[in-house]
C-alpha positions as CSV (number, residue, x, y, z in Angstrom):
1,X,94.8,-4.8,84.9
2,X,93.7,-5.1,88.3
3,X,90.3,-4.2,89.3
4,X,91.9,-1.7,91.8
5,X,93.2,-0.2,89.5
6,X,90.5,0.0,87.0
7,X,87.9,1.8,89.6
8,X,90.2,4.2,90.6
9,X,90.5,6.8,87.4
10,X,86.6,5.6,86.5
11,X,85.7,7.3,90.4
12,X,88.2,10.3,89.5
13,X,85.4,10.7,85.9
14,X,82.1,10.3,88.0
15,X,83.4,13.0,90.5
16,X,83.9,15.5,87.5
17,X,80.6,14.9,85.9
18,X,79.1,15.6,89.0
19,X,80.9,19.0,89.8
20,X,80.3,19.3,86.0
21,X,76.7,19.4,86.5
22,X,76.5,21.0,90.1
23,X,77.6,24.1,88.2
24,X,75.8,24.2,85.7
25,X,72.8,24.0,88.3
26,X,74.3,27.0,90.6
27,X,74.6,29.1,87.6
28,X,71.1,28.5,86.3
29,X,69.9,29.5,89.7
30,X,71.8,32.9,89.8
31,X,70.6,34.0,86.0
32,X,66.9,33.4,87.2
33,X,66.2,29.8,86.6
34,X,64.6,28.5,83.6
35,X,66.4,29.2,80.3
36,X,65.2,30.6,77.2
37,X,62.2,29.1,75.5
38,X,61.8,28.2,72.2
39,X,61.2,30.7,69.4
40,X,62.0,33.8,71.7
41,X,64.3,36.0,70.7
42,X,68.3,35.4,71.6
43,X,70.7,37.9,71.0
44,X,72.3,37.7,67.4
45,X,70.4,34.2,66.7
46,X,66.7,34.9,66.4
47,X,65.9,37.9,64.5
48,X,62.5,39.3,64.7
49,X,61.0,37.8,61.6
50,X,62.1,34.7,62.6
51,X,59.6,35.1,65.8
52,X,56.8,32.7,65.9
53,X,54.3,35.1,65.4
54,X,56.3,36.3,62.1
55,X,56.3,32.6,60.6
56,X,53.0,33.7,58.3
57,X,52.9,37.0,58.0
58,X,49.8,39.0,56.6
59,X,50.3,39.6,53.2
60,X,48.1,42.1,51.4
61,X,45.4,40.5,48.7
62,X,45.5,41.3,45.2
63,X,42.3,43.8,44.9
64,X,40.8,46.0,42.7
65,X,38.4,45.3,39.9
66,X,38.2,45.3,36.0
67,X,35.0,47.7,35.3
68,X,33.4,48.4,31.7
69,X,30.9,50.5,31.1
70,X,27.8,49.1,29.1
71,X,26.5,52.0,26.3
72,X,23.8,51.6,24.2
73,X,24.2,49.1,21.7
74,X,26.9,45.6,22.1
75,X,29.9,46.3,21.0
76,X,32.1,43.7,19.3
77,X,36.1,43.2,19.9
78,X,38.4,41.6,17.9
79,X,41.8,39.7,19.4
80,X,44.3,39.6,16.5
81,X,45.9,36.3,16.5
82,X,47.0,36.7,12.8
83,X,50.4,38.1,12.9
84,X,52.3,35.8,15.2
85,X,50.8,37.0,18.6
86,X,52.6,35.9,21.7
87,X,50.1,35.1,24.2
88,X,48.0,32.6,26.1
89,X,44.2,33.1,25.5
90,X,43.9,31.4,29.2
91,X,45.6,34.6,30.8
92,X,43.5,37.0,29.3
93,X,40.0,35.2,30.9
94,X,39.7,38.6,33.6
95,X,40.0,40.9,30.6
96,X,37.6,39.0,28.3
97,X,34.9,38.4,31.2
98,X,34.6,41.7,31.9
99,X,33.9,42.6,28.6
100,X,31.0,39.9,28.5
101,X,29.5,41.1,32.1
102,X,29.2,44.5,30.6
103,X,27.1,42.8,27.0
104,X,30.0,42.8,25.0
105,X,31.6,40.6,22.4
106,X,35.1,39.2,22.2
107,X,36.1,36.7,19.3
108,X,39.6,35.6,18.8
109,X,40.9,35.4,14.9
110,X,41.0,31.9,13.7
111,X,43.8,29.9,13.1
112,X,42.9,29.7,9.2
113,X,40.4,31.3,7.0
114,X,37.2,30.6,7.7
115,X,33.3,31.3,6.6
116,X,32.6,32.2,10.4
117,X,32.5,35.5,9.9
118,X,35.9,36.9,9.6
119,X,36.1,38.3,6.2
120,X,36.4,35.2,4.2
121,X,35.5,36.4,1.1
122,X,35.9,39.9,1.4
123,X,39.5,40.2,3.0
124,X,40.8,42.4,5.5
125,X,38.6,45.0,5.2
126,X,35.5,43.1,5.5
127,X,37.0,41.7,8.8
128,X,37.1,44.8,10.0
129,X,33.5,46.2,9.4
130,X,32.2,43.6,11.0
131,X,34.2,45.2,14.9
132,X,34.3,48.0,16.6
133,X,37.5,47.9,18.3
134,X,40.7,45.6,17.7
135,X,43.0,44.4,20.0
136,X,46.3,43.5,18.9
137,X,48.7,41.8,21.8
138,X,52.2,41.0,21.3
139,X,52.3,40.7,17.6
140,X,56.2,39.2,16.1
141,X,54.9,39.5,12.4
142,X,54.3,42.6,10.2
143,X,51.1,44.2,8.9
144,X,50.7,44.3,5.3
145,X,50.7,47.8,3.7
146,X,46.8,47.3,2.4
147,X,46.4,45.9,6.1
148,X,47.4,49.1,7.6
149,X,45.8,51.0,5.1
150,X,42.7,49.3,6.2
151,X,43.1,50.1,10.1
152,X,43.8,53.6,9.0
153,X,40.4,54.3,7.7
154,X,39.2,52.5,10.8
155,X,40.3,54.4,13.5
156,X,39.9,57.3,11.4
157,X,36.0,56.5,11.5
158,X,35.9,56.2,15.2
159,X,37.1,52.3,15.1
160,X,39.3,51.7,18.4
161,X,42.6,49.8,18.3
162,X,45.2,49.0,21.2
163,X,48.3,47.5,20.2
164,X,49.9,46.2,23.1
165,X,53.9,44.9,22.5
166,X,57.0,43.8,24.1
167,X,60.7,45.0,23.5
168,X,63.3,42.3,21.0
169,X,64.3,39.9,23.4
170,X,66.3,36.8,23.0
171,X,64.2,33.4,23.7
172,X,64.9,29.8,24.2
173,X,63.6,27.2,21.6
174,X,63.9,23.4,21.7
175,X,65.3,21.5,24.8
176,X,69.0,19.5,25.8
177,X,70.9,19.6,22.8
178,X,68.6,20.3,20.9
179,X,68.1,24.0,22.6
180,X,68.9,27.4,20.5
181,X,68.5,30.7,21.2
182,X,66.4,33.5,19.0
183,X,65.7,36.5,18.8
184,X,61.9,38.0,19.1
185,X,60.6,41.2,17.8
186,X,58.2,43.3,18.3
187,X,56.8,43.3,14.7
188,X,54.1,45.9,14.6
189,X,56.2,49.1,13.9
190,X,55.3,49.4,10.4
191,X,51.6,49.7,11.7
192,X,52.4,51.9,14.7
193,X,55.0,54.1,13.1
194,X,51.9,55.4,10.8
195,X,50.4,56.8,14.3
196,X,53.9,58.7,15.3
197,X,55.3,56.0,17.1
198,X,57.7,52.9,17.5
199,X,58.9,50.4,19.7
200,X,62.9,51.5,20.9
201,X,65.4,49.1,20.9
202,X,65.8,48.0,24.3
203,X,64.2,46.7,27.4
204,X,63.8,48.7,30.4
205,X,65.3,47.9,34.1
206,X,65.2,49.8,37.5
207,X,66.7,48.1,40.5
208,X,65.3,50.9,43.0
209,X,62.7,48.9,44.6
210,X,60.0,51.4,45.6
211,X,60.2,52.0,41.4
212,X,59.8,48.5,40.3
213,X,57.5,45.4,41.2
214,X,59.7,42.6,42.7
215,X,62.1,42.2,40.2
216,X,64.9,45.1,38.7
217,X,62.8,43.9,35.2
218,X,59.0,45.1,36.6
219,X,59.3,48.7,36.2
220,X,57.2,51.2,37.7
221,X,55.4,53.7,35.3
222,X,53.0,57.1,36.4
223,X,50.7,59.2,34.3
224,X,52.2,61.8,32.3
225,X,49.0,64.4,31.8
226,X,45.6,64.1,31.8
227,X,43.4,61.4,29.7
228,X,40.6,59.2,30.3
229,X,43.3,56.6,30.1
230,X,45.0,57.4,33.3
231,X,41.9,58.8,35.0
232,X,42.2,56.8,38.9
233,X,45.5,55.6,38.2
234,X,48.7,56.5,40.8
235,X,51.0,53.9,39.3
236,X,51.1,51.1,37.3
237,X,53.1,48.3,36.6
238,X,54.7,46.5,33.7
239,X,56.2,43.4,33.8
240,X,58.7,42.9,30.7
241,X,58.4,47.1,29.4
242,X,60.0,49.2,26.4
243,X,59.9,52.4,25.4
244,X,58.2,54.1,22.9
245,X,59.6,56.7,20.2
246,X,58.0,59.2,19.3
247,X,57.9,60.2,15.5
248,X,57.0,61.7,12.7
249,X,54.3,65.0,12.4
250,X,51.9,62.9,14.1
251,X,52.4,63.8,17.2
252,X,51.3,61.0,19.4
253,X,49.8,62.1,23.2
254,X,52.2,60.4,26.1
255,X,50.4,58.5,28.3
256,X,52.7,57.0,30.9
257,X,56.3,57.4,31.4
258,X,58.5,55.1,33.4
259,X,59.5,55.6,36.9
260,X,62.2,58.0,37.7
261,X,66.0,56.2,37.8
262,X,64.9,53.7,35.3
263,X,67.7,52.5,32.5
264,X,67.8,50.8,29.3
265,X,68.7,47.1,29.8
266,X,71.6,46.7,27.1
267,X,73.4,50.6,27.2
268,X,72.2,51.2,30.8
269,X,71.0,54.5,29.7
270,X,69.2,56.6,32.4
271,X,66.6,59.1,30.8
272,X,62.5,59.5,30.8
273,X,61.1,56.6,28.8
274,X,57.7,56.7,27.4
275,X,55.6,53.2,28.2
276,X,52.2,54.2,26.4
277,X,51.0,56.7,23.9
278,X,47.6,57.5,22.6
279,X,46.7,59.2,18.6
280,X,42.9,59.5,18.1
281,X,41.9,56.4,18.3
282,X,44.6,54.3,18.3
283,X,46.6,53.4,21.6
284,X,50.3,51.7,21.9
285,X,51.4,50.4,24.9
286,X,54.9,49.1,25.2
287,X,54.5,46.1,27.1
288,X,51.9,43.0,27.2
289,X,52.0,41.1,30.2
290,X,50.0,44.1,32.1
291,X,46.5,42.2,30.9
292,X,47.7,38.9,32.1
293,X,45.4,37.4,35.1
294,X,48.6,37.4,36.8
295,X,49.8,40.7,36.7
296,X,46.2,42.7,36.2
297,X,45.7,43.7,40.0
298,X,48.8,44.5,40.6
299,X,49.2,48.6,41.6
300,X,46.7,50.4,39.5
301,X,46.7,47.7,36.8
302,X,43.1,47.0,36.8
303,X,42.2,50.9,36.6
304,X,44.2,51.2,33.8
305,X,43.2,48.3,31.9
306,X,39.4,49.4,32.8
307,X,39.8,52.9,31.3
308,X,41.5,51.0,28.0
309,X,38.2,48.6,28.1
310,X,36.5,51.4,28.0
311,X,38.7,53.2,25.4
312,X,37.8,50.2,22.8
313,X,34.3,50.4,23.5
314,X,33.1,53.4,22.8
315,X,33.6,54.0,18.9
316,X,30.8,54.2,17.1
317,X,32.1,53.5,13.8
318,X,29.8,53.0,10.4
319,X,29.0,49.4,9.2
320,X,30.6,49.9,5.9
321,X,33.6,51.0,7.3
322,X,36.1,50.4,5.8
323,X,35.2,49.4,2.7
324,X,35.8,46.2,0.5
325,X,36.3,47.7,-2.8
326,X,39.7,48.7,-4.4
327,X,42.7,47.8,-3.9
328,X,43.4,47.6,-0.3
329,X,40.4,45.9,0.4
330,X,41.2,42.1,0.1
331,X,44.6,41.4,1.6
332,X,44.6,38.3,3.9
333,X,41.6,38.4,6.1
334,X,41.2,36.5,9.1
């Protein structure tokens, strides 16, 4: 090819680039000039969270604060860890150092028997004299019947127990091929049933957001009546819930009910779901993870788990109570 007849198309380009970019200059001018600058808002492209001054938003602190009271006299506490408790001692640091700051006591159960102080030698019973409140989180394995007999005469001497538990739910065990699935119960019902009151079949759900806490599974639950249990608290919430039945001639005092619209995970049954009861000196509440460091300051969480601190605190049972003779008195120990 000629070089005629190369230049001749390559001037006809040049010349259309430039009336290319001539009008894009004449229309900039007419629309006001400069264009839009970055990170302000266009039309159906930058929404308003998206703004720059939206990129880290305030979000509110966790607050609140886990109060005891200090009466006359330490008082000692007891963490069961004998009857296949799920939980990790690490998340329950909030809960145990407020207890300390206020002169009190917490021991966990041993992993075996030993002469340390937890009924060795005199069972159960002698376990049990030694504390003045129990608390009993997340237990999978049953209470013997001369166990329960012995935490019968306890709380009916003004010793304190909270049992704190979680609806059956299906877990995962091993890893790659190795993994299987099975089932975890909440195995306290023979010890709570003798206080008017078990754990129902089902976890709870409510996918109405201003009745749950971030997840359809965190369910909202209010006061139902008056108590020093619910004294200050508005709402609270629990992470992995049931719902408690009521039974028996024992009638046990409701606590907390869940929020309004919530279901039953498995029939999707809508109805009024008791979360936490309270007879004499016993209290059940139907889930666990409430006490957790990470779930404690969420709503009223730390109210309520104040007024339970409290609640465990202020027996003022006997020494010999209950005692070590006869034949529910040496059954397993600690």
């Amino acid at each position: 090819m000629k070089p005629a007849e190369i230049a001749k198309p390559l001037g006809v380009f040049v010349v259309v680039i430039l009336v290319i970019l001539a009008g894009t200059a004449v229309l900039g001018a007419v629309s006001g000039g400069s264009g839009t600058s970055d990170g302000a808002n266009v039309r159906g492209q930058s929404p308003a969270q998206f703004q720059p001054g939206q990129v880290n938003p305030d979000v509110d602190p966790e607050e609140g604060e886990i109060t005891v009271d200090s009466p006359e006299g330490e008082k000692k506490i007891l963490v069961d860890n004998r009857h296949g408790n799920l939980y990790d001692r690490d998340d329950l640091e909030p809960v145990v150092e407020a207890l300390v700051e206020a002169g009190h006591e917490v021991n966990f159960a041993p992993d075996v028997d030993s002469g340390d102080g937890f009924g060795s030698t005199g069972g159960y019973n002698a376990t049990l004299q030694e504390y003045d409140a129990v608390l009993v989180i997340n237990p999978t394995e049953g209470f013997t019947e001369a166990q329960r007999n012995g935490l019968q005469t306890y709380t009916e001497n003004d010793g304190r127990v909270a049992v704190l538990g979680e609806p059956t739910q299906v877990g995962v065990s091993g890893s790659g091929l190795l993994a299987s699935l099975s089932t975890i119960s909440f195995g306290a019902n023979d010890l709570t049933s003798q206080y008017g009151a078990h754990m129902g079949a089902e976890a709870l759900f409510n996918v109405d957001d201003s009745a749950n806490d971030n997840s359809f599974k965190g369910v909202n639950a209010v006061p139902d009546g008056t108590d020093s249990l619910t004294e200050g608290v508005d709402t609270v919430t629990f992470d992995n819930p049931g719902y408690i039945v009521t039974t028996g001639s024992d009638d046990a005092e409701v606590l907390y009910t869940a929020a309004d619209g919530t279901k039953t995970l498995d029939s999707r049954r809508e109805g009024t779901y008791i979360t936490a009861v309270r007879t004499d000196n016993m209290v059940f509440v139907a889930d666990s993870d409430f006490v957790d460091q990470s779930e404690v300051y969420d709503a009223d969480n730390e109210v309520f788990v104040s007024n339970m601190l409290n609640f465990l605190v202020s027996g003022d049972k006997p020494d010999d109570v209950p005692e070590t003779t006869g034949e529910n008195s040496s059954d397993g120990g600690f």
